[in-house]
N, C-alpha and C positions, 0 to 999 in steps of 0.2 A: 810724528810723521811716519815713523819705519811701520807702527802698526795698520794705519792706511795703508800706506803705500801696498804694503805686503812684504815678504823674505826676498831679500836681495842676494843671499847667495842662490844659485840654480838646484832647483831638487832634483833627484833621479826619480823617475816611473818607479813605480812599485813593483811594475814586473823585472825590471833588472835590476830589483834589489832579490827581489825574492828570487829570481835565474841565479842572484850570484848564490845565496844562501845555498841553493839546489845543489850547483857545481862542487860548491865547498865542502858539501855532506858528502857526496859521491868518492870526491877526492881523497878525503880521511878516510873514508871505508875501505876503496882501494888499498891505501897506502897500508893502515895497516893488518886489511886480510895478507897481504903480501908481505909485510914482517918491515916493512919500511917507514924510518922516522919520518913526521910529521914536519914538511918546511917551515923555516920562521916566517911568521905572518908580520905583514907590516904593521902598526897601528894607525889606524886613523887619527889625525890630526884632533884632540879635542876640541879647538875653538876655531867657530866657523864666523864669519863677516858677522852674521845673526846676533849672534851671543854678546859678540863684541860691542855692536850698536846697544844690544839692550843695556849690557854692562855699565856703557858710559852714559848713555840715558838715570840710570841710576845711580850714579856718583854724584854725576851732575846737578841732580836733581838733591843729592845729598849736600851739595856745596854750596846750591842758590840757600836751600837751607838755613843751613850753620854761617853762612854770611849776610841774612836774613836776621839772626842772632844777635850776633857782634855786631850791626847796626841799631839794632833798636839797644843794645848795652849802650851803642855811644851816642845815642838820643837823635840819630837821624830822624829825619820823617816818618812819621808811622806808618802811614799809607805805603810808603816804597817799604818798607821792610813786612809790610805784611801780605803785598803781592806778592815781595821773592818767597815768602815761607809757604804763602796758598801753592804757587807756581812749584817751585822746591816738591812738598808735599803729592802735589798732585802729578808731579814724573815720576814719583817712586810709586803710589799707588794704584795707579794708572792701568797697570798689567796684574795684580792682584781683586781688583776692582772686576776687571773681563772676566777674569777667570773664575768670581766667584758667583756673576752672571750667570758664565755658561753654566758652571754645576746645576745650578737653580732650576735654569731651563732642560738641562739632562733630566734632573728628578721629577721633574713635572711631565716631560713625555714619558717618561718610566713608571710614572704614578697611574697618568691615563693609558696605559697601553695594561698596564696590572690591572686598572679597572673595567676594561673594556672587554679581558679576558676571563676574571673572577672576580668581577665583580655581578 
């Protein structure tokens, strides 16, 4: 669902990322053309709502797993222990799967734009 859906935490414009970047270059120049230390910068928070969904997306999908396992060890039905392991399985590959899509389709427009130039 999150990758439907789309990112739930809120992005910033690119242009006031890159205004901040600007301000911040400007600021360190100032500071130390003028002989004055550098203020401590805050760190950004590493983990955003984002990450976290994927995060647990992925355990999760590690747990239907390995509980997928230990069922067919203690001779449940096979059918259910090999939906939770498809299902398991397929949360975790899920987001390695797109991504190795999009490469694909990267190289293919990069191939035909090569070709269409020198070729």
């Amino acid at each position: 669902m999150h990758f439907w859906i789309g990112a739930s935490a809120p992005s910033v414009p690119i242009e006031d990322r890159i205004a901040d970047k600007v301000v911040a270059i400007r600021d360190t120049t100032v500071d130390r053309l003028l002989g004055r230390s550098a203020p401590e910068r805050v760190p950004e928070p590493p983990v955003d709502m984002d990450r976290l969904v994927i995060a647990a997306t992925s355990v999760l999908g590690g747990l239907a797993f390995v509980l997928a396992m230990f069922g067919f060890a203690r001779r449940e039905p096979r059918r259910a222990c090999v939906g939770a392991a498809v299902l398991g399985a397929a949360a975790i590959l899920f987001p390695f799967v797109i991504g190795a899509i999009g490469a694909v389709i990267v190289m293919l427009a990069l191939a035909a734009l090569l070709s269409v130039f020198f070729g």
